[in-house]
C-alpha positions as CSV (number, residue, x, y, z in Angstrom):
1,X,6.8,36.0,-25.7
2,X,7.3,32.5,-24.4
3,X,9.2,29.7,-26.6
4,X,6.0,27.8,-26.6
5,X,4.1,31.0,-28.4
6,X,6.9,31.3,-31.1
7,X,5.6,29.8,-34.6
8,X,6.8,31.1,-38.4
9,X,3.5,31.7,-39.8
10,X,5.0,33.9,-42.9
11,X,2.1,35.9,-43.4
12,X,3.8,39.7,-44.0
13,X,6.9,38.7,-46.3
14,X,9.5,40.7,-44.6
15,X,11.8,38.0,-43.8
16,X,15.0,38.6,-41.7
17,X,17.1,36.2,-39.6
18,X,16.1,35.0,-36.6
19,X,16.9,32.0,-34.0
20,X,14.3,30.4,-32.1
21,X,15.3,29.0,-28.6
22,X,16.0,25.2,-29.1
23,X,17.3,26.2,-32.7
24,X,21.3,25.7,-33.8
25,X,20.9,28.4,-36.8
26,X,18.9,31.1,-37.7
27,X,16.4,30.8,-40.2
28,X,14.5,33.4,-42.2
29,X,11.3,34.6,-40.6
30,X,8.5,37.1,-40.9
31,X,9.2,40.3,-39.0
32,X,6.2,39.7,-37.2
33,X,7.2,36.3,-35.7
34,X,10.7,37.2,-34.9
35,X,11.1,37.4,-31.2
36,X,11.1,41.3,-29.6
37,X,14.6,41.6,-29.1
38,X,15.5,40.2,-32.7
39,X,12.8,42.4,-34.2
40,X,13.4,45.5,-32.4
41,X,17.0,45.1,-33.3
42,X,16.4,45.3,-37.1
43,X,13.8,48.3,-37.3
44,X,16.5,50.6,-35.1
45,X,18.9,49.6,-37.9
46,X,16.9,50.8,-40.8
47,X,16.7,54.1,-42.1
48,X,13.7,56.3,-42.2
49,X,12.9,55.0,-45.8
50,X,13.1,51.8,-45.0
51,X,10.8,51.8,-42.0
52,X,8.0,53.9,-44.4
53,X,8.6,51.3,-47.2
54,X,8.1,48.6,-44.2
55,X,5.0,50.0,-42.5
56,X,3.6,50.4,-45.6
57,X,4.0,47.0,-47.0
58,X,2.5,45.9,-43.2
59,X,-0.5,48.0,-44.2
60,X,-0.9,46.3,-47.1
61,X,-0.8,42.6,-45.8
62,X,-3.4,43.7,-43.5
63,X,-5.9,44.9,-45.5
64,X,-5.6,41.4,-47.6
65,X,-6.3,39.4,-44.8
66,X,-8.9,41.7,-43.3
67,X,-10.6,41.6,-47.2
68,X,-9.7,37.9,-47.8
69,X,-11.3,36.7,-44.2
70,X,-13.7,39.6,-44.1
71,X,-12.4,41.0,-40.5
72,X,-13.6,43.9,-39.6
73,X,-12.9,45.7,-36.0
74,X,-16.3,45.5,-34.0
75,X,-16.3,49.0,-33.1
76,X,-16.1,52.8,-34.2
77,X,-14.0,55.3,-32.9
């Protein structure tokens, strides 16, 4: 992910602490904006529980937007 493609659009609500490049401190942000490296970091230091609790809560974000916008995948498996 370039610099240019980074943006905190806090949509999920998991926030942890991330720095963007050009930054001095870290700020909170939405897992989902964090950069790969930052991101990837935090999920292989939670515990199984933790990532359920998290993928859950994803799930649940998504289905709001996808209700809220009405998006809807354009095809069937």
């Amino acid at each position: 992910m370039e610099a240019n493609e980074l943006k905190r659009r806090h949509l999920s609500g998991i926030y942890i602490f991330d720095t963007f490049p050009g930054e001095e401190k870290r700020q909170p942000t939405c897992v989902e904006d964090c950069q790969p490296e930052t991101r990837k970091e935090w999920l292989q230091s939670l515990e199984k529980e933790a990532l359920i609790k998290c993928v859950e809560h994803l799930c649940e974000v998504l289905r709001t937007i996808s209700d809220q916008f009405g998006i809807v995948a354009s095809h069937e498996f």
